[in-house]
C-alpha positions, 0 to 999 in steps of 0.5 A: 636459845639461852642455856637455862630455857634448854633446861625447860625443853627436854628435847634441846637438852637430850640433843645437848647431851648427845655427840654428832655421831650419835644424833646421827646414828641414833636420832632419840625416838622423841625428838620432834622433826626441826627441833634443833639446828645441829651446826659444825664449824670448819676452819674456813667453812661451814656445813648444815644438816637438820635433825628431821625425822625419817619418816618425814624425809622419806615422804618429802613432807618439809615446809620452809614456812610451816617448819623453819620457820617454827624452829627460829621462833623457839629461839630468841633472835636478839641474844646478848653476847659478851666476848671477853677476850680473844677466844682462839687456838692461836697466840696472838698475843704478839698482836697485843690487846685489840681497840673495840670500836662501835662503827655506824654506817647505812645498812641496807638504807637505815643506820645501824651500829656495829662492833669491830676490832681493831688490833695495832701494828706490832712494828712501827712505823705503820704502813697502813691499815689491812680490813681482813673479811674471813671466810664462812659465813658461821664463823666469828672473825673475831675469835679467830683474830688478824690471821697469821699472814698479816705484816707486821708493820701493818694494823689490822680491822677484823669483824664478825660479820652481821648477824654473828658474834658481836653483832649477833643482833642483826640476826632477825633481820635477813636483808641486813645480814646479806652479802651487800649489807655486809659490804656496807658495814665495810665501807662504814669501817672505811670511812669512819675510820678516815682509812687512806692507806689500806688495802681490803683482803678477803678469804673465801666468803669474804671475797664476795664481801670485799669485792661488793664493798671494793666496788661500793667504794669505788663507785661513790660519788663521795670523793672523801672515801679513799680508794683501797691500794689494792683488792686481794681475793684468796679463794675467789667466788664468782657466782652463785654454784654448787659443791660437787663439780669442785669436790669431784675435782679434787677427788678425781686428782687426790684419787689420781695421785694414789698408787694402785695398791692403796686404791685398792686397800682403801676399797676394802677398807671402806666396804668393810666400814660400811657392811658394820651398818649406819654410821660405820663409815661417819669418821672416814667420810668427816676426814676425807670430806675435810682434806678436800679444803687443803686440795688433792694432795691434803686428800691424799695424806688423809688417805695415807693416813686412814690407811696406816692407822687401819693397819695398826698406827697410832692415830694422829688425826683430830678427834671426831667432835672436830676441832681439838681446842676449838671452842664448841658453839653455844645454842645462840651461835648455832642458831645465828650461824644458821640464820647468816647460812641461810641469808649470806651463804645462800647467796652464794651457794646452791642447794645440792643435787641430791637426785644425782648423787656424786660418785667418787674413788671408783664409786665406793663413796658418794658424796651425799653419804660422805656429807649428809645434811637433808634438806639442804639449808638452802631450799630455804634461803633468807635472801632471794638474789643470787651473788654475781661478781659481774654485777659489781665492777670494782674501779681503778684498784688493783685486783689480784686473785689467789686460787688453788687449781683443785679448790673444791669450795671456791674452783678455779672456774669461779675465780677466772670468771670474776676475772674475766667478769671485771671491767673496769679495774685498771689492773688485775694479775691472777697467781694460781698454784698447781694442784693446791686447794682453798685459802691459799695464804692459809696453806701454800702461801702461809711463808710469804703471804705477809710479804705478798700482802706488804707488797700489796700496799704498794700497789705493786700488782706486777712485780707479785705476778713477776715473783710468782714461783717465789711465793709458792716455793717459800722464798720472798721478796723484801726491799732494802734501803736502796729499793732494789728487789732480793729475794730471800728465805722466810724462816 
């Protein structure tokens, strides 16, 4: 909805005026059920909840037809949109000015133009190209830019996925914002582009996206589309699963971790929270939720963190609206936000099993209290066809898999089952690290994700594994003139 129409609905605008906290708490007695798609925006994910009145949800009265799809005609599903400049919490200034470009390619059997950006390679000679797919799917690619691990010797092509952002137009359109026309789009960049020496990275979601399009690629009877050097997966998704089982994994260890004493002051903690009423326990739960992404260890300075300002500290968590200098969605981006969830994310994401809440730390918070959100968005998806790996066997180029043991959104177990899964691929290595969460080259690898992937445009899938200690530890590899291997430490 544009902004000046939300000044027509008194509805939209008491919600505006309203924080999370207190549409949660305290939902307006005259807010009609659906009237709005609330929608917050992680750093690498994304989590839906509906405004529905009680009554409604206590007698399961929701239809997807007859509800959701009322709220999506009181929002246009064509919105223009204008970003000017690179909107981010990061300096990228180092990047320089990206080239906007209009790709055309076949979406889903009929051609349809797009926006990238394209940013240049800050040292020369350029190596290549890196296609950088981020993760969500919500979040504008573009805003955030080429990430922090990109080499430096190495362009970079980011774009905001179909049906977000620059491309905000595909929205009405379900089947062109699923996980396969998103891989079109990919391989539209690839050939467009002429690209010969590049690689195809992806980070959670994306690694669904890039592994169709790797596959689409590589599967084409058109032999004028380069292969990529190789494929890198970080966060990998193997199939369509739930939350929870990744979740309560990370729980069990973060909780594992702790020393008895501090299990037992977070207990009273939380209990007294709750005995304030509804939303006593909302700002805990949104911190200890979040520390799930960063994998037990996160889970327990978060934990460390709660119980030290709960004993008189300075607090040094970030504020409750979430995001310190992130910019806060429009009304059209919670809608489109919500639209590519229902399409895309479905595909790879269940709807949650709210008849057996997940019980955690010793049963004092479930999992359906610490991340509301019913009805699920996914009881209603847009695309009917589940994201399975095994259904796209990608061809003579390297894979390597990046995974965290304790990654709640993207678990160990998914990535092995991609692995196991591709049979066609010449190479694959697996370089998994102890303990850790999601999105590694964001978090334990950050030092020397870009020598890792420097490395990647070498196709040297062996010598990565080889050194795999050296990336977790920080000490990475760079070759001198001579071509032999040293290792050394990256400031």
């Amino acid at each position: 909805m544009r902004s000046d129409e939300s000044k027509k609905d008194p509805e939209i605008a008491t919600l505006l005026g309203m924080t999370q906290k207190e549409r949660t708490a305290n939902p307006p007695g005259n807010i009609k059920p659906l009237t709005k798609l609330l929608f917050h925006v992680g750093v690498v994910s994304a989590t839906v909840a509906f405004s529905i009145s009680p009554s409604a949800l206590a007698k399961n009265k929701f239809n997807c037809s007859a509800d959701i799809e009322k709220l999506e005609m009181q929002i246009p599903a064509t919105v223009p949109i204008s970003i000017k400049g690179i909107d981010t919490k990061r300096d990228y200034r180092a990047f320089g000015k990206p080239k906007e470009l209009t790709i055309t390619a076949k979406i889903a059997d009929k051609q349809e133009a797009f926006k990238v950006q394209r940013f240049g390679a800050r040292t020369q000679p350029s190596k290549g190209t890196m296609i950088f797919l981020c993760g969500g799917p919500g979040p504008s690619c573009v805003t955030e830019g080429p990430p922090p691990f990109s080499p430096p010797d190495t362009e970079v092509v980011v774009f905001d996925y179909l049906g977000i952002g620059q491309n905000r137009h595909f929205t009405a359109k379900p089947e062109k914002i699923s996980i396969e026309s998103q891989a079109d789009a990919v391989v539209g960049i690839v050939k467009q582009l002429k690209l010969k020496d590049y690689i195809i990275v992806g980070s959670s979601f994306g690694t669904a996206v890039g592994t169709v399009a790797t596959s689409k690629i590589t599967s084409a009877q058109d032999t004028s589309i380069a292969k990529p050097k190789m494929l890198v997966l970080d966060g990998v998704i193997g199939k369509k699963g739930r939350y929870e089982p990744g979740f309560k994994k990370v729980a069990d260890r973060a909780w594992q971790l702790l020393k008895p004493k501090e299990r037992t002051q977070f207990k009273q903690i939380y209990r007294a929270k709750k005995q304030m009423g509804p939303g006593g326990t909302d700002e805990i739960n949104r911190y200890v939720i979040d520390s799930f992404m960063g994998g037990p260890k996160e889970t327990v300075k978060t934990f460390r963190e709660i119980l030290r300002v709960e004993s008189g500290g300075e607090p040094t968590l970030p504020p409750d609206e979430g995001g310190g200098s992130r910019r806060k969605p429009s009304l059209e981006e919670d809608y489109s936000a919500g639209r590519i969830m229902r399409a895309a994310g479905c595909q790879v994401k269940a709807v949650s099993d709210s008849k057996k809440p997940l019980k955690m730390f010793d049963d004092v918070m479930s999992f359906s209290e610490a991340a509301p959100g019913k009805p699920h968005i996914c009881e209603c998806p847009l695309v009917a066809r589940d994201f399975d790996s095994k259904n796209f066997q990608v061809r003579d180029v390297p894979i390597l898999y990046i995974n965290g043991t304790h990654d709640g959104p993207t678990p160990l177990e998914g990535s092995d089952y991609h692995f196991n899964g591709q049979e066609s691929t010449g190479q694959k290595e697996k370089l998994t690290v102890n303990d850790a969460g999601h999105a590694l080259l964001y978090r334990e690898l950050r030092q020397c994700g870009s020598s890792l992937l420097t490395r990647a445009f070498d196709g040297d899938l062996a010598g990565i594994k080889a050194n795999e200690q050296l990336w977790v530890d920080g000490k990475c590899l760079k070759k001198p003139a001579n071509g032999a291997s040293q290792t050394f430490t990256q400031k």
